[in-house]
ROMARVO-862605 format. One record per residue (C-alpha): chain; residue in three letters; x, y, z. Coordinates in nm, 4 decimals. Last residue first. Layout:
BEGIN
<cadena=A residuo=ALA X=X Y=Y Z=Z>;
...
! end
This chain:
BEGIN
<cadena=A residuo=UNK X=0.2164 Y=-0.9922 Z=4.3456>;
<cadena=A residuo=UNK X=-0.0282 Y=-0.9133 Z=4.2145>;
<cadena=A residuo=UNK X=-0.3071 Y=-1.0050 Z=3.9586>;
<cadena=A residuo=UNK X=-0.3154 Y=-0.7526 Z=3.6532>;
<cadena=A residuo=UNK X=-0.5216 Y=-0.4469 Z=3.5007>;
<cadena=A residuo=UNK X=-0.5438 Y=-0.3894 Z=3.1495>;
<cadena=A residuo=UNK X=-0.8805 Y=-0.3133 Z=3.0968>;
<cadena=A residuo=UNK X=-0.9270 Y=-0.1030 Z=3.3837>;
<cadena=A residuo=UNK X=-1.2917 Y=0.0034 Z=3.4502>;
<cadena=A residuo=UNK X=-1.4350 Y=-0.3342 Z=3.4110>;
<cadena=A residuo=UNK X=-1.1386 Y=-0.5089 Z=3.4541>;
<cadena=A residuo=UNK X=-1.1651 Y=-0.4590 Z=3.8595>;
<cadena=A residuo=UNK X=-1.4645 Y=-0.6982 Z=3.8064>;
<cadena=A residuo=UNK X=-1.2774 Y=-0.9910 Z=3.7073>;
<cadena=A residuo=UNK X=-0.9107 Y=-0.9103 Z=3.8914>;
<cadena=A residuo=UNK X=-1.1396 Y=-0.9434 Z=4.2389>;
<cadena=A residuo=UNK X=-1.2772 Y=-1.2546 Z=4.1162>;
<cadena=A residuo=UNK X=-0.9288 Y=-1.3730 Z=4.0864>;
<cadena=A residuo=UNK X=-0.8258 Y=-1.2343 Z=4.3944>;
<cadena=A residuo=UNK X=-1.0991 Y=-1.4512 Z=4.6058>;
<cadena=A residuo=UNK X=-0.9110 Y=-1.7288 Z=4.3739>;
<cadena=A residuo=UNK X=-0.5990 Y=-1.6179 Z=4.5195>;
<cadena=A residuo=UNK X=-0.7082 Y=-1.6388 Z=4.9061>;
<cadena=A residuo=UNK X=-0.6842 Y=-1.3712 Z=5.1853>;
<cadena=A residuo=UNK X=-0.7568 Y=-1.0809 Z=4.9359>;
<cadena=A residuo=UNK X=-0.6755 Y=-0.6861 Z=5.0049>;
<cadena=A residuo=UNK X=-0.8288 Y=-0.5241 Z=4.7334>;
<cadena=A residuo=UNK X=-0.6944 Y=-0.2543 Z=4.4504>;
<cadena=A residuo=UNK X=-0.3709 Y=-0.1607 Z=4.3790>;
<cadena=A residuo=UNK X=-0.1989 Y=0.1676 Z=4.2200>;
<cadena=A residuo=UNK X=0.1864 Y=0.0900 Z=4.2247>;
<cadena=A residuo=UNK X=0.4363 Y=0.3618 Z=4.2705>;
<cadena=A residuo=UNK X=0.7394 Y=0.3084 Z=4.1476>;
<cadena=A residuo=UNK X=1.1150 Y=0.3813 Z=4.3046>;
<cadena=A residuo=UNK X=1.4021 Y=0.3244 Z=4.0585>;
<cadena=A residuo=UNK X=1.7436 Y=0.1967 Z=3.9978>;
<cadena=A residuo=UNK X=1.6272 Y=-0.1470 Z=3.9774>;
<cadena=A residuo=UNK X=1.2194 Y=-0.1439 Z=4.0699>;
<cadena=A residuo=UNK X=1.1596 Y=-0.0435 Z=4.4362>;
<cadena=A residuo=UNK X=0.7674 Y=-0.0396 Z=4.5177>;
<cadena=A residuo=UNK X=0.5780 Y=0.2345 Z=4.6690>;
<cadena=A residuo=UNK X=0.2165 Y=0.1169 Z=4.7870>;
<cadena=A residuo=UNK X=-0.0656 Y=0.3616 Z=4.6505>;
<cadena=A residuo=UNK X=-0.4459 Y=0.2462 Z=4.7534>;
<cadena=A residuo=UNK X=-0.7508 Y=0.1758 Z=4.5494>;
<cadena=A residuo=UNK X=-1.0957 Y=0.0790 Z=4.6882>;
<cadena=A residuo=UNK X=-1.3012 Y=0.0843 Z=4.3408>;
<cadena=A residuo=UNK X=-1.6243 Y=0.2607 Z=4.4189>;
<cadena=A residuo=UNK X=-1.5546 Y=0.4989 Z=4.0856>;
<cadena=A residuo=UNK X=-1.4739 Y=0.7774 Z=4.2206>;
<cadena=A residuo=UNK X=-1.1925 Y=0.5576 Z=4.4166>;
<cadena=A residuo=UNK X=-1.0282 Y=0.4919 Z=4.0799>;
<cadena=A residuo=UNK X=-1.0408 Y=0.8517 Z=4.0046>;
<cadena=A residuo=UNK X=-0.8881 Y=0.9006 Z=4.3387>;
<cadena=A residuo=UNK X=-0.6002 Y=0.6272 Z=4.3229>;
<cadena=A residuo=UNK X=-0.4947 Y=0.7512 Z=3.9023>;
<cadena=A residuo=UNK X=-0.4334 Y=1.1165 Z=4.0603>;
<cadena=A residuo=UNK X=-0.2844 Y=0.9609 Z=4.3720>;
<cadena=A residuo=UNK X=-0.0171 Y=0.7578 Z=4.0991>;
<cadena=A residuo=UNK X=0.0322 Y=1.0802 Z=3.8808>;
<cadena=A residuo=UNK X=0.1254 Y=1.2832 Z=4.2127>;
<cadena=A residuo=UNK X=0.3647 Y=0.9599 Z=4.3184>;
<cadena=A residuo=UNK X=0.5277 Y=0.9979 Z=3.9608>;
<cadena=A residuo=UNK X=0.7268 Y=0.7391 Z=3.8548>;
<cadena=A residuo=UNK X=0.3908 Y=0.5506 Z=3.8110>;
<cadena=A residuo=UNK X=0.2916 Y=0.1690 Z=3.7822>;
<cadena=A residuo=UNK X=-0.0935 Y=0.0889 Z=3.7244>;
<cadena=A residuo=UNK X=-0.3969 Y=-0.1196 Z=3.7832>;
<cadena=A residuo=UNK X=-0.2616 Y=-0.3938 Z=3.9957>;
<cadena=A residuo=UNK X=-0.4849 Y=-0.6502 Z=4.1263>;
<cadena=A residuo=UNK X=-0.3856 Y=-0.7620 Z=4.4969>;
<cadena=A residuo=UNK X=-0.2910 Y=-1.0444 Z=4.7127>;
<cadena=A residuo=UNK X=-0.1815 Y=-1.0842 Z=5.0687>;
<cadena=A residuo=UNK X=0.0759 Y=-1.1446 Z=5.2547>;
<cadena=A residuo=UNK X=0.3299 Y=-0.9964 Z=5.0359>;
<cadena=A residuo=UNK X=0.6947 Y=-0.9610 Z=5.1410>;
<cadena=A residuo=UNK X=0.7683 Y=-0.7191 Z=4.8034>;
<cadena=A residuo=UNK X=1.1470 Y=-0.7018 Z=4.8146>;
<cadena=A residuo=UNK X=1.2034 Y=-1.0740 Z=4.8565>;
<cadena=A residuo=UNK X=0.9527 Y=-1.1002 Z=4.5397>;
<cadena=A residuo=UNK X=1.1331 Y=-0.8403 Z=4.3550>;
<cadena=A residuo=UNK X=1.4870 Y=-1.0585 Z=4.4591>;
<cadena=A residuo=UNK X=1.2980 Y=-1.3830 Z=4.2864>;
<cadena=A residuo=UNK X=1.1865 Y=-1.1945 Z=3.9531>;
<cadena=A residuo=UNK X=1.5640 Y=-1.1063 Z=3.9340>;
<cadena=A residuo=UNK X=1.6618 Y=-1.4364 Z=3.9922>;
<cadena=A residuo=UNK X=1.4107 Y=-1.5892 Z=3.7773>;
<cadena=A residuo=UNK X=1.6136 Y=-1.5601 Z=3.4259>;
<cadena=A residuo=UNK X=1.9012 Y=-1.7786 Z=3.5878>;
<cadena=A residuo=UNK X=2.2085 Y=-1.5596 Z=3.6850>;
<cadena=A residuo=UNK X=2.1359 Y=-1.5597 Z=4.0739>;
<cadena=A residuo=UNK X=2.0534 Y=-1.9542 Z=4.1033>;
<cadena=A residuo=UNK X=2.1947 Y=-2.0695 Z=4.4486>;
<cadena=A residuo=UNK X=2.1437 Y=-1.7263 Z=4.6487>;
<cadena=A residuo=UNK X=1.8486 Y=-1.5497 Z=4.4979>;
<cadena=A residuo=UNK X=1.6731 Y=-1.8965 Z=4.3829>;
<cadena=A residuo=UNK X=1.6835 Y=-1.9263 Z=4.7593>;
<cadena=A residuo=UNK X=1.5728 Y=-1.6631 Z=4.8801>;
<cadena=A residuo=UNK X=1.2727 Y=-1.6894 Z=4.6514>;
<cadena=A residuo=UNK X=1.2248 Y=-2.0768 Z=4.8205>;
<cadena=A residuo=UNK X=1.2349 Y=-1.9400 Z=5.1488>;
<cadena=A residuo=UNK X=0.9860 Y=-1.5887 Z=5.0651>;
<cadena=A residuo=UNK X=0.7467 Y=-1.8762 Z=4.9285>;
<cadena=A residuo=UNK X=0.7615 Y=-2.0476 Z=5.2925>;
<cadena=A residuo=UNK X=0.6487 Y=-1.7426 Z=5.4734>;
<cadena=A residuo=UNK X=0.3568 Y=-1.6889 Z=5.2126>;
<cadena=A residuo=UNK X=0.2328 Y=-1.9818 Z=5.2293>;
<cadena=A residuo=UNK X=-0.1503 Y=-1.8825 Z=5.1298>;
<cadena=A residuo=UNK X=-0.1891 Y=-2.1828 Z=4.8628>;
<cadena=A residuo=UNK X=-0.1393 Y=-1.9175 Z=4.5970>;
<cadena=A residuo=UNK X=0.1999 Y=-1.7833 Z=4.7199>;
<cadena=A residuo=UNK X=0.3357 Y=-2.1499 Z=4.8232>;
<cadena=A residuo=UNK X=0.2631 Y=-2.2589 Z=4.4409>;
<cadena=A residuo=UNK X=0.4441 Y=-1.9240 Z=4.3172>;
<cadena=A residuo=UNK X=0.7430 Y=-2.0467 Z=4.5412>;
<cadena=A residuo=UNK X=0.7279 Y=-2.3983 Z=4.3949>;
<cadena=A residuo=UNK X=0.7322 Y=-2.2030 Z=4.0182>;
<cadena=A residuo=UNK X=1.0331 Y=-2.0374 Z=4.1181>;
<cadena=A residuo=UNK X=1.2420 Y=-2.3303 Z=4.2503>;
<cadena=A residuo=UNK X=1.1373 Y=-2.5130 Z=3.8633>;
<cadena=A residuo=UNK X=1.2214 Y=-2.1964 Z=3.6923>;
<cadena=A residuo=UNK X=1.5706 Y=-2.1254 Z=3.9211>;
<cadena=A residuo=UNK X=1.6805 Y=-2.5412 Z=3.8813>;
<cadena=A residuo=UNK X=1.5760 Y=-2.5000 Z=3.4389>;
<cadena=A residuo=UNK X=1.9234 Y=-2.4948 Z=3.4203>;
<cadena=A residuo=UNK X=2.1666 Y=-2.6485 Z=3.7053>;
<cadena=A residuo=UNK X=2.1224 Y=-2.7764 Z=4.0354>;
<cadena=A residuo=UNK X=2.0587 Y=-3.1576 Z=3.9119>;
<cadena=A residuo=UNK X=1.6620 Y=-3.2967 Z=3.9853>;
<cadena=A residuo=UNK X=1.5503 Y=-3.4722 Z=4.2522>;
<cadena=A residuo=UNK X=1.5232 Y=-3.2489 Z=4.5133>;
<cadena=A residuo=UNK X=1.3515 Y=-2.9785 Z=4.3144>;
<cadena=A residuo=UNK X=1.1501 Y=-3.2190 Z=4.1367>;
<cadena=A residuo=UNK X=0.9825 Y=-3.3824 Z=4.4315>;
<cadena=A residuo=UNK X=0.9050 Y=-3.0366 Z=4.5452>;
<cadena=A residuo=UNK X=0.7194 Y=-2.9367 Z=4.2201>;
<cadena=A residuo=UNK X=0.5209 Y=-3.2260 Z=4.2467>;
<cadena=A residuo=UNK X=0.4415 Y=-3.1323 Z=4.6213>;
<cadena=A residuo=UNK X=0.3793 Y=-2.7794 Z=4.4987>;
<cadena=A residuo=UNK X=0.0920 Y=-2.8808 Z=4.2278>;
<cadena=A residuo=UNK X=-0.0813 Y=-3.0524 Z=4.4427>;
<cadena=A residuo=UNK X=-0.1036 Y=-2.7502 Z=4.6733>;
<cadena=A residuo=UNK X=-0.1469 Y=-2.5644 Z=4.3848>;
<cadena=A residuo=UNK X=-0.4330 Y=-2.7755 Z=4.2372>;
<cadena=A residuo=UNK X=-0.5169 Y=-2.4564 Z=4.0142>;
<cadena=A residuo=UNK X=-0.5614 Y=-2.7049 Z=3.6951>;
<cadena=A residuo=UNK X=-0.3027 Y=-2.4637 Z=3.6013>;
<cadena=A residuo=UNK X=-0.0936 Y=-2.5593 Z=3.8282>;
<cadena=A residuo=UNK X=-0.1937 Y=-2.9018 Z=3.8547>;
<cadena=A residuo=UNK X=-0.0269 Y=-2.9516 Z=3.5036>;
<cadena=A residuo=UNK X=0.3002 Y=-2.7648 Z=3.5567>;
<cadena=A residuo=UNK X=0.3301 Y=-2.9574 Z=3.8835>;
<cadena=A residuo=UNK X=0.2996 Y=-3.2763 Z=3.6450>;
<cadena=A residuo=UNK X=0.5640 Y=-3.1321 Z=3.4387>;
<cadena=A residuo=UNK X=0.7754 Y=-3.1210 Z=3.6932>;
<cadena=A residuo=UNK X=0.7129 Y=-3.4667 Z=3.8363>;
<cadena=A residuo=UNK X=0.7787 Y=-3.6190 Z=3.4991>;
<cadena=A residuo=UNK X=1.1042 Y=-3.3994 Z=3.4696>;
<cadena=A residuo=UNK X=1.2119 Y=-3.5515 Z=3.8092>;
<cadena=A residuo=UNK X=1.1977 Y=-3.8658 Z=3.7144>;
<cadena=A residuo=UNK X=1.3162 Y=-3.8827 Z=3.3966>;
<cadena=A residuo=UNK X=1.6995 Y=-3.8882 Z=3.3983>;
<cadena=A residuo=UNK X=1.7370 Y=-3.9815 Z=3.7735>;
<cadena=A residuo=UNK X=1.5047 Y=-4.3201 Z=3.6589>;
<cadena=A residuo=UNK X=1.3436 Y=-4.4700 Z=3.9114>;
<cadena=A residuo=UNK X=1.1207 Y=-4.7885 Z=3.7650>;
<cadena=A residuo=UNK X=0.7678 Y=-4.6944 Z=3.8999>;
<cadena=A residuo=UNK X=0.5820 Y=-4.3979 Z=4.0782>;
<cadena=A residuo=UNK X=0.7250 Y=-4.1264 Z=3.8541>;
<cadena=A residuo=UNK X=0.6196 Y=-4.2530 Z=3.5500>;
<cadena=A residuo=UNK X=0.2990 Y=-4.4014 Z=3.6703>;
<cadena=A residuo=UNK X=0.1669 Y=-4.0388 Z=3.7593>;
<cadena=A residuo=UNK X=0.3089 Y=-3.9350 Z=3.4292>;
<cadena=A residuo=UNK X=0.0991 Y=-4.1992 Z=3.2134>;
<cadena=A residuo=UNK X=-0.1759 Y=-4.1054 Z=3.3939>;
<cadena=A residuo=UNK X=-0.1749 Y=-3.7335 Z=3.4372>;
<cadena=A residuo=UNK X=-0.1546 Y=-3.7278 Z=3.0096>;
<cadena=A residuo=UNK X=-0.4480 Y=-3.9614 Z=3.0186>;
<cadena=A residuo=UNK X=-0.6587 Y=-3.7206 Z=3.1719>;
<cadena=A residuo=UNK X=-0.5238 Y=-3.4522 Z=2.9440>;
<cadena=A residuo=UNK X=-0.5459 Y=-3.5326 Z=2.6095>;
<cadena=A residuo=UNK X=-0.5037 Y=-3.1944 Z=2.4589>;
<cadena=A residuo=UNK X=-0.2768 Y=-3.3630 Z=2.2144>;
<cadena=A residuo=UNK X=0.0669 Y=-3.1871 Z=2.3631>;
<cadena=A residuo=UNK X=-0.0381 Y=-3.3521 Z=2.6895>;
<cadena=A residuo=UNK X=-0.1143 Y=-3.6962 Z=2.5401>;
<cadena=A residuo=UNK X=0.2646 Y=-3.6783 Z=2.3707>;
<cadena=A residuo=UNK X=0.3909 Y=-3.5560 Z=2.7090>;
<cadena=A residuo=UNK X=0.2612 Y=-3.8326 Z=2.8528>;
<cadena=A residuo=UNK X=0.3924 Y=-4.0427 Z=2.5802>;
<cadena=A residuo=UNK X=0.7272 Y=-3.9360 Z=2.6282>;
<cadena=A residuo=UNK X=0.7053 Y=-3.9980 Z=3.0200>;
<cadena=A residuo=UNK X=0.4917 Y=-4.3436 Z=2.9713>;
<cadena=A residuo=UNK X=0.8269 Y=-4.4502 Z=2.7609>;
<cadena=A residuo=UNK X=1.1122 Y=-4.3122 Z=2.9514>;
<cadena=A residuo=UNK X=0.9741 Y=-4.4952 Z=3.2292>;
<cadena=A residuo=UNK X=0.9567 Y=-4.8131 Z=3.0663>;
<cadena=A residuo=UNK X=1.3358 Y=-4.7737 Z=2.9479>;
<cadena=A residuo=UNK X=1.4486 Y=-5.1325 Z=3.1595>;
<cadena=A residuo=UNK X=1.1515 Y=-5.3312 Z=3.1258>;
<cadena=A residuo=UNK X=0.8842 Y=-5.3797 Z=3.4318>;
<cadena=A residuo=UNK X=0.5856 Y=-5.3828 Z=3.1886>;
<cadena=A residuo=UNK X=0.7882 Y=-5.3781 Z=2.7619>;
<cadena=A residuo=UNK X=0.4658 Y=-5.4958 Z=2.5935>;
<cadena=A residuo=UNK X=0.1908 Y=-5.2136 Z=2.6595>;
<cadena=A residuo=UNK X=0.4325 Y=-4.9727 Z=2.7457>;
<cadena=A residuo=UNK X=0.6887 Y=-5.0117 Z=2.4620>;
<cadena=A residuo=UNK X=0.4204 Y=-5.0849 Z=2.1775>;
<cadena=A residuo=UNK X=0.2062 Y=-4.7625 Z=2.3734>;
<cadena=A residuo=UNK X=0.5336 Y=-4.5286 Z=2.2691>;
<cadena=A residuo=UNK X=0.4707 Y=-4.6051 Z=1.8712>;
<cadena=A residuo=UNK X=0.1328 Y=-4.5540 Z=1.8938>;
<cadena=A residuo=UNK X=0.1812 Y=-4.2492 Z=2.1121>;
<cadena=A residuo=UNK X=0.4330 Y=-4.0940 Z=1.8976>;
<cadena=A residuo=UNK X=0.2549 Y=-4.1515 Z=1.5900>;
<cadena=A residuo=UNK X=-0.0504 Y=-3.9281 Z=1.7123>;
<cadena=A residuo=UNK X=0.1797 Y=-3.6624 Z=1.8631>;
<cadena=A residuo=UNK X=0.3617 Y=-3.5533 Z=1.5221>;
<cadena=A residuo=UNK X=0.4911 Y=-3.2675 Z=1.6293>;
<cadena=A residuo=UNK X=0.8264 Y=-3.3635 Z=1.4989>;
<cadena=A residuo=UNK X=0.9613 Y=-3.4201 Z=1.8447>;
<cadena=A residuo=UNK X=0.7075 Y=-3.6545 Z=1.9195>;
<cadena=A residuo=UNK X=0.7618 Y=-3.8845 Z=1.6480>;
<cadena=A residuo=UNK X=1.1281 Y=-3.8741 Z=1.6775>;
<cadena=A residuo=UNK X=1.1083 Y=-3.9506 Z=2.0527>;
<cadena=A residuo=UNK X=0.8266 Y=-4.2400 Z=1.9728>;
<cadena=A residuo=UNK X=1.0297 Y=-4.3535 Z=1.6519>;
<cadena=A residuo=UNK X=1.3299 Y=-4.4484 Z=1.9249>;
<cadena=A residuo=UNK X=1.1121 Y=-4.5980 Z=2.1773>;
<cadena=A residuo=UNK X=0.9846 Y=-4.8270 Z=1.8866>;
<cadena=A residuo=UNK X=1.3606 Y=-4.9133 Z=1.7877>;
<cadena=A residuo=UNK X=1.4680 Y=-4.9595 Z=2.1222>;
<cadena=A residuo=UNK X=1.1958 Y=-5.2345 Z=2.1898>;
<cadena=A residuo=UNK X=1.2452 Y=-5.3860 Z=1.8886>;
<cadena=A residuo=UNK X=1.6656 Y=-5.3825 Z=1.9856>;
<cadena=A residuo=UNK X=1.5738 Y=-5.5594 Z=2.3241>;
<cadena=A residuo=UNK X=1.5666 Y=-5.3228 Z=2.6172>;
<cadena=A residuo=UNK X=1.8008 Y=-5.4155 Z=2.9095>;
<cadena=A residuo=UNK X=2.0372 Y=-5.1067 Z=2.8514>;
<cadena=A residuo=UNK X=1.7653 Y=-4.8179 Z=2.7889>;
<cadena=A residuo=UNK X=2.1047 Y=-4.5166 Z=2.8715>;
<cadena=A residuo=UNK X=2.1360 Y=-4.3959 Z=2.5727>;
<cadena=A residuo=UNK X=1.7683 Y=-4.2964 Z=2.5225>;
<cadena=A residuo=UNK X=1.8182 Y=-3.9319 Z=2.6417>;
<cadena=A residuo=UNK X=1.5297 Y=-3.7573 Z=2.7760>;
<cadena=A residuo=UNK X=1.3641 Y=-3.4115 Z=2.6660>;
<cadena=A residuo=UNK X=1.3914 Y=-3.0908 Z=2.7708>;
<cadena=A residuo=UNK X=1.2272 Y=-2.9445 Z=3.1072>;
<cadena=A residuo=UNK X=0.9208 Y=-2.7470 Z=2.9204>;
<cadena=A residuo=UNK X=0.6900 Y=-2.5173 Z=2.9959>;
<cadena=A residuo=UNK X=0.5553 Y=-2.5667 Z=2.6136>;
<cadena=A residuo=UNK X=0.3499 Y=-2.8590 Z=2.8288>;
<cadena=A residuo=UNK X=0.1614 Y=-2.5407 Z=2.9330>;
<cadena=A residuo=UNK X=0.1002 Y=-2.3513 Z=2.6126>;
<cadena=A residuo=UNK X=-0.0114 Y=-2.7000 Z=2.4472>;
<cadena=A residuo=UNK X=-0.2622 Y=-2.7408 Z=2.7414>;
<cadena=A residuo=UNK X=-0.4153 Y=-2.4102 Z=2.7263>;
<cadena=A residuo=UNK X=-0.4723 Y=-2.3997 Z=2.3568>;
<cadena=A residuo=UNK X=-0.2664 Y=-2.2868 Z=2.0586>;
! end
């Protein structure tokens, strides 16, 4: 599966056509095979069929729904420049509360991995205020926090994770959101272990130092537990991290970005 399918697998379910009053019954019929097209995979057919509502339907009741479905349908097909177009126009035309914000999250989605995080965030933030406070609410706060992180906002990440915290606290980022809260980081890091042991964790530092790596121990809390975390690098910016994370691999494999 490539990068784009994984991404557009972040999903924010799809739209319900109930609600295309204006359309005329071709028009509902072609939206209809679109939605069926695209959730049977079959992203092709759900583009052709989408593009007879686009292309004919202009300032129609249901056109959002349309260039949303198809955008998806684009993104699913690797298609990605045309993907940002048809959700750019989404959310910039007819409102609909349905669609909306799920175009705008998906489009923070997109510049997040495009690493357009401040781009990325003010999609995200057009989605949070848009969208109803109920499931995917925590993912789509948690992802605007991660945005803040990598832009270098680390005050207004530490918001948003509060947040989640207190308005989401049994959605699966809560507990990511509290270990955030915990952390405070103001800068990143590549992790290249987690110890119970603080002996086992300066063992791991010094072997990692004999090697030119500069590693230091920072004690973490983890549930009922305290770890110690073997890190290496201080970095102001997440793409000097990334580089960081590149030649840290070298000696450890299996070592990760943090926070």
């Amino acid at each position: 599966m490539g990068r784009m399918a994984r991404s557009v697998a972040f999903g924010f379910g799809l739209i319900v056509l109930g609600g295309c009053t204006g359309l005329s019954p071709q028009y509902k019929v072609w939206l209809a095979e679109g939605k069926r097209a695209y959730e049977r995979r079959q992203y092709p057919r759900a583009i052709q069929r989408l593009s007879l509502v686009v292309n004919n339907a202009q300032d129609l009741p249901g056109l959002a729904r349309a260039l949303y479905l198809r955008g998806m349908s684009h993104a699913k097909s690797g298609q990605r420049s045309l993907a940002f177009a048809d959700l750019r126009r989404c959310v910039g035309g007819e409102p609909d509360p349905d669609v909306v914000w799920k175009a705008h999250a998906v489009l923070g989605t997109l510049y997040f991995e495009e690493q357009q995080f401040d781009a990325a965030a003010r999609a995200y933030e057009q989605a949070a205020a848009l969208m109803p406070g109920i499931p995917p609410a925590g993912r789509i706060h948690f992802q605007l926090g991660r945005c803040y992180e990598r832009s270098g906002r680390w005050g207004e990440a530490q918001i948003v994770f509060r947040r989640i915290a207190e308005r989401y606290p049994f959605s699966g980022e809560a507990a990511a959101a509290r270990r955030r809260l915990a952390l405070r980081p103001t800068h990143f890091a590549v992790q290249c272990g987690a110890f119970q042991k603080a002996s086992n964790a300066e063992n791991f530092r010094s072997e990692l130092q004999r090697q030119g790596l500069a590693a230091y121990v920072r004690e973490e809390p983890r549930r009922l537990e305290t770890l110690h975390i073997v890190l290496v690098g201080r970095y102001a910016t997440y793409a000097a991290s990334r580089q960081g994370l590149a030649d840290v691999r070298q000696f450890v494999p299996d070592a990760v970005p943090w926070p």
